[in-house]
N, C-alpha and C positions, 0 to 999 in steps of 0.2 A: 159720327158727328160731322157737322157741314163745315168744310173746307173754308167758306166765307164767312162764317163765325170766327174762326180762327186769324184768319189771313188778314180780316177787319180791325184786330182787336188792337192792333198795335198804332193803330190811326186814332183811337180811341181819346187817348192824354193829349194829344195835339187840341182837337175838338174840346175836351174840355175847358184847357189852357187859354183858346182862341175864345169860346163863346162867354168864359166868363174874362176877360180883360176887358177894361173899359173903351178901346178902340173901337168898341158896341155895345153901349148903355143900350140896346131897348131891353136886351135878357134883363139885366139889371132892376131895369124900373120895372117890367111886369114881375119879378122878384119881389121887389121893394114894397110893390101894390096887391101883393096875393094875402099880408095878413097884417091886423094891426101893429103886431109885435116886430116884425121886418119895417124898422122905423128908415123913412127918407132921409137923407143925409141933404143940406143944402148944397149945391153946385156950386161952392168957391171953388177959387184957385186950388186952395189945400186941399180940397178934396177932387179933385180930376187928378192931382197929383201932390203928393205929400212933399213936404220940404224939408231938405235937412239941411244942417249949419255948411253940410260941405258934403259935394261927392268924394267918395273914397276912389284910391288909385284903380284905374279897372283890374279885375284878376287876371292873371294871364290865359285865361280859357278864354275872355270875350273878346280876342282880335281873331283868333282861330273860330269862331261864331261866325261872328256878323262878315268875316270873309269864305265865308265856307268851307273851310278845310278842317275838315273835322277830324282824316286820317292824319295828317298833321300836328294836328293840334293834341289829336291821342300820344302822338309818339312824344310831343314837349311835353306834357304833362308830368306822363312815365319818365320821363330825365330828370324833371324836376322832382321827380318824388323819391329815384334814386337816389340823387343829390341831398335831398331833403326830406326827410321820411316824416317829420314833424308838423309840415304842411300843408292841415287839414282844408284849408281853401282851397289848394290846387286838387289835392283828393275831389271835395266838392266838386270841382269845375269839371275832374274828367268823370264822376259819376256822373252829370246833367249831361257832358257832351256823347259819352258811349250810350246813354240811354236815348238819346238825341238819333246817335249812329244808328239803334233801332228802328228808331222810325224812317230813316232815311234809306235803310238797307230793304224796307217792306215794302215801301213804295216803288222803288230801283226794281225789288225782286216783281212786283206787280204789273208794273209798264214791264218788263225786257218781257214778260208772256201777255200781255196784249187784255187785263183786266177789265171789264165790264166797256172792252172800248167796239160796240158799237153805236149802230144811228142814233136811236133812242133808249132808254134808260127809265126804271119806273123812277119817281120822285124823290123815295126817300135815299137811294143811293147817286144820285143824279151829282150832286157835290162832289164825288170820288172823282169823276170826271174832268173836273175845274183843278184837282190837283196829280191825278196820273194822265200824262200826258199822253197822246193817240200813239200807238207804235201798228203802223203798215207793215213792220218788219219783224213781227211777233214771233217768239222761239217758241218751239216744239214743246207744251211742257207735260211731262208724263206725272203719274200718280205718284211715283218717288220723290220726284222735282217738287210737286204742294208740298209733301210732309217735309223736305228737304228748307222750302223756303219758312215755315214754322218751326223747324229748328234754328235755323240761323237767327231769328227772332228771340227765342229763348237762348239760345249761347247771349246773344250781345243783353236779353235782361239781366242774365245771369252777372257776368260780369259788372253793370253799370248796379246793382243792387250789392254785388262784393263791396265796389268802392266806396261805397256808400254807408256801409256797416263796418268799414275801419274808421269812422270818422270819431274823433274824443272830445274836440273842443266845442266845449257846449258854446260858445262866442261867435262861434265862426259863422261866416259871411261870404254871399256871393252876390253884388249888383252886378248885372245885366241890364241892358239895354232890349227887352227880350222881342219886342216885336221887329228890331234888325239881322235879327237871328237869319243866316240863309242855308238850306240844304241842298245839294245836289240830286234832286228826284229822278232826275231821268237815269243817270248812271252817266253820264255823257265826257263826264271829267271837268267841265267849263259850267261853272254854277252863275245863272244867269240871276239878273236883279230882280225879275219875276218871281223867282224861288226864294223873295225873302217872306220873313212869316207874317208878317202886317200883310203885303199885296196879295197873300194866298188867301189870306184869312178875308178882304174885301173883294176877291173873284165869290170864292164860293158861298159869301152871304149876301152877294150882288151890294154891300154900300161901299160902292166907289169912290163918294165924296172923302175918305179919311185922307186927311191932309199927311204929309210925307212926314211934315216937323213933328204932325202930332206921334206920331210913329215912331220919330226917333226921341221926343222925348218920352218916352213911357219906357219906366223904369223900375224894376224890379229888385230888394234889395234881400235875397231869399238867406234864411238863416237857421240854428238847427232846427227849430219844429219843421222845416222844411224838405230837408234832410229825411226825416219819417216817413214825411207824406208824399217824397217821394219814393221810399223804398215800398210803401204802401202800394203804388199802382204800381211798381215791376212785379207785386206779389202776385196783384189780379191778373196781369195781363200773364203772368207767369202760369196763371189756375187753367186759364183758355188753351193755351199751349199745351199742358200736359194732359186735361181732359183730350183735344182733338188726337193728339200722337198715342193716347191709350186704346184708342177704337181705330179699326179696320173701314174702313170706309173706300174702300178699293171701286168696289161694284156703283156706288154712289157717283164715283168722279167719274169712270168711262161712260157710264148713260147720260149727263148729266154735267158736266163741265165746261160741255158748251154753252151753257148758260151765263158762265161769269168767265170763261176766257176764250179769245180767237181762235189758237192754234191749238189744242186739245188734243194729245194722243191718246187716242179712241177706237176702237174696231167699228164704231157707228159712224162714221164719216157722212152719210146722208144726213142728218140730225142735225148739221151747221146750216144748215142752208135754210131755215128760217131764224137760225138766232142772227143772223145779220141784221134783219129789221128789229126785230125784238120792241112790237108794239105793244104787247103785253094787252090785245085787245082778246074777247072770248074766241074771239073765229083765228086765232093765230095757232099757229103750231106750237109757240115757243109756252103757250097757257098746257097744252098737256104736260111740257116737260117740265114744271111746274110741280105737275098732279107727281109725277114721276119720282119727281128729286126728296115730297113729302111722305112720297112711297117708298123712299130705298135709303132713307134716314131710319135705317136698321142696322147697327154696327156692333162688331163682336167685341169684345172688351180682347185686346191681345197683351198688354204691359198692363198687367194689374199694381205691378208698384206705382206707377204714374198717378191714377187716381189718387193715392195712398197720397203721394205728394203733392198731389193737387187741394187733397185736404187738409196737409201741413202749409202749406201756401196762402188758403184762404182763413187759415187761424192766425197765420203770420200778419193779414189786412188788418187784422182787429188789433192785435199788438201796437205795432205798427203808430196805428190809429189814436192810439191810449199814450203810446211816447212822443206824440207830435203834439199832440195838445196839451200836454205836461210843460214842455217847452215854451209852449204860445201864450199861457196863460201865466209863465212866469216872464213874460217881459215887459219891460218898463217903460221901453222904449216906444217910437212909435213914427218908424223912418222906412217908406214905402213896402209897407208890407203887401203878402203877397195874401195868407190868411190871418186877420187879425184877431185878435183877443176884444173883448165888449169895450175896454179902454180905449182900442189904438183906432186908428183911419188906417182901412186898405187901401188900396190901388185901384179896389170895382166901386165906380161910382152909386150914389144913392143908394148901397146897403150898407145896412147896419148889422152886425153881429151883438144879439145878445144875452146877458147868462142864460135867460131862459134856454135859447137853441142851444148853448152849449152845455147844458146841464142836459140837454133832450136826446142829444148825441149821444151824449155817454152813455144812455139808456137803451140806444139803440145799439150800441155797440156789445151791449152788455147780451141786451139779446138775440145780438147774432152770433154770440161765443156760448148761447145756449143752445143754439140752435144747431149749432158745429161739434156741439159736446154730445149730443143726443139728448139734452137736459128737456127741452122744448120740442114739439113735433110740430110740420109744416100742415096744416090743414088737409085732409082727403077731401074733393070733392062729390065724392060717389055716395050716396048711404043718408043712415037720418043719424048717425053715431057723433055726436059732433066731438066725443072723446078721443074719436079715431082718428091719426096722422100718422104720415110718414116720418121715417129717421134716419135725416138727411146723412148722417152718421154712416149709418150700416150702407147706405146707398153706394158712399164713395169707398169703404172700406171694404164691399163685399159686390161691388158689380158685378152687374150681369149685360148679356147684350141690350143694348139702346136700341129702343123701336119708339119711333115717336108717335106713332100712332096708337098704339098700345098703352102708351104714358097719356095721352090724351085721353082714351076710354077710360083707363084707369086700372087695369091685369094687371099692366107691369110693376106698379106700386104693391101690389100684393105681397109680397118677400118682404117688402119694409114697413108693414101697416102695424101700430103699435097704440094701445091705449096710454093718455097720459098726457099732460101738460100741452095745450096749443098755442099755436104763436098764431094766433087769429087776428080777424081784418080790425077788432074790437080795440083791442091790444095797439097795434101799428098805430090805428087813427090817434091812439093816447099820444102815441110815441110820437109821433110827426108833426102832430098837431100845432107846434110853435115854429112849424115855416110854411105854414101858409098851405097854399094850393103848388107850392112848386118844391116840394123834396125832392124828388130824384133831382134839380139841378143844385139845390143845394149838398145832398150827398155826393156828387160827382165832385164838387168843389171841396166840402170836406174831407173828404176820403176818411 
């Protein structure tokens, strides 16, 4: 499995978090505008930002936030929960801050090996660039060192999903100030004002105009259906980690690592010498290694349990998924939410949430816990059998070595080819249908 699926994935909830906040309505309105039923919300005051009778006292995780000290902040947390075992807020706050820690320690681990930091950059990863800073001084990183920095990933999900599944008070509450949030990306120890998540978030979508007040008022008032939806993405990002650490992908990274990091300990040492330009034009060198990296996306299955729990993990998303909007849909309230219920006003401007999509969710949800069950098969594309699909089931419980190329032909699905119930494109269009043209960003938001 590719190292940059992996290593990526932990960037992933940031990006989410960032393009759907409203310090960038245009996601928003081409949301808003993809289907009748995603109704416009008018641009009042109350809705760029919701008001409540009074802000609540900050938690004590948000001074350790928006100053950056996040190992800090981990250590008061843990004192205050010693002290106080009862203190599902503070809980709260060090589950958001150690999952936070993950992202901070991926990026840290990214720059200190010198990630995607050459000349040029193809398009879609060109962003990464805007927030791993250039490192001249890139460490040596060996093929133990990737799988070592996706562990370190999965320990701190692990952890921040522990904290999070002690929590009982269904009441509980964490406002945030979330776009002051700062992280320490480089490692450097001095978290610079750049490093906060609003200027990150306007580097890398190029709108520079967000004014600072509007940044520090944007306010976030996360509570437990929150709680869920966030244990829900440490589950996914947890599925990536243990898919990539279950495959051998040795022979992948020394041909082939020059591509996404500088200092690459490789026996092909010739090999770097055009990923420095990395124009990604046909006549470049770095386009074979390309063909190369498509070609050695052939990895052995070594940790069969991984799988095993990669597909305990992605059953846990839909769980997950099902106790968060149990919550959501039982509040009454309606004070800067983060995802709301068809009653409440979010925090994302000019959408609207309603039953329709969240009745459409559930369906989806339903069918992807068929599809995990082996109840439902994933389409074959090969053949005129439209009975016949894969079972996505046996795939994870009974792996075999991963050849991408072979999954693309279509061989490799052989072992799991099953007549029987399909989750076809028929099916989905049903299922999606009440958001528009833009489901995947609404399911990112949903989780």
């Amino acid at each position: 499995m590719s190292i940059k699926k992996a290593i990526s994935a932990g960037l992933s909830l940031a990006c989410v978090l960032a393009n759907s906040l409203y310090l960038l309505p245009c996601e928003a309105r081409a949301v808003a505008n993809s289907k009748p039923t995603v109704k416009a919300a008018a641009l009042t005051p109350q809705n760029k930002q919701p008001k409540s009778d009074k802000q609540e006292k900050p938690p004590l995780v948000e001074k350790y936030l928006l100053d950056g000290e996040l190992a800090a902040g981990e250590k008061a947390l843990e004192a205050r929960l010693a002290e106080k075992s009862s203190d599902d807020q503070a809980r709260f706050g060090l589950g958001v801050l150690v999952f936070l820690q993950s992202v901070e320690g991926l990026i840290q681990d990214l720059h200190r090996y010198g990630f995607m930091d050459f000349e040029d950059i193809p398009g879609p990863t060109r962003a990464l660039k805007k927030v791993i800073a250039p490192n001249s001084n890139a460490e040596k990183l060996s093929y133990a060192g990737a799988r070592q920095i996706v562990e370190r990933l999965r320990a701190r999900l692990i952890k921040a999903e522990s904290k999070l599944s002690q929590i009982k008070d269904d009441n509980v509450k964490l406002p945030l100030h979330f776009g002051m949030i700062k992280m320490d990306l480089s490692g450097g120890g001095v978290v610079q004002e750049d490093e906060r998540l609003w200027k990150l978030f306007a580097s890398v979508s190029g709108h520079t105009d967000i004014p600072e007040e509007t940044a520090k008022n944007f306010y976030i008032k996360f509570d437990r259906g929150d709680v869920h939806w966030l244990q829900g993405y440490c589950h996914v990002l947890l599925t990536i980690c243990e898919v990539y650490l279950a495959h051998d992908s040795e022979e992948l990274f020394k041909r082939t690592a020059h591509l996404l990091f500088s200092n690459p300990d490789s026996p092909y040492l010739d090999l770097k010498s055009s990923a420095k330009k990395h124009k990604y034009h046909m006549g470049d060198m770095s386009f074979l290694d390309i063909i190369a990296f498509i070609h050695l996306i052939n990895c052995k299955v070594v940790e069969l349990e991984r799988m095993k729990t990669a597909l305990t993990h992605m059953e846990a998303v839909v769980t997950q998924s099902r106790i968060s909007w149990k919550y959501i849909l039982a509040e009454k309230d309606d004070d800067h939410e983060w995802l709301p219920n068809p009653n409440q006003t979010g925090v994302i401007p000019n959408v609207k949430v309603t039953q329709e999509m969240v009745t459409s969710w559930a369906e989806v949800m339903n069918e992807c816990e068929r599809i995990l069950q082996g109840k439902a098969l994933i389409p074959f594309w090969r053949g005129d059998d439209e009975t016949l699909g894969i079972n996505l089931r046996k795939v994870m419980l009974e792996p075999r070595d991963f050849d991408l190329v072979l999954w693309v032909q279509g061989t490799a699905a052989a072992p799991y080819l099953e007549h029987g119930p399909i989750s076809g494109r028929a099916k989905w269009s049903t299922l999606t249908n009440d958001f528009g043209r833009n489901f995947p960003g609404f399911a990112l938001w949903f989780n």
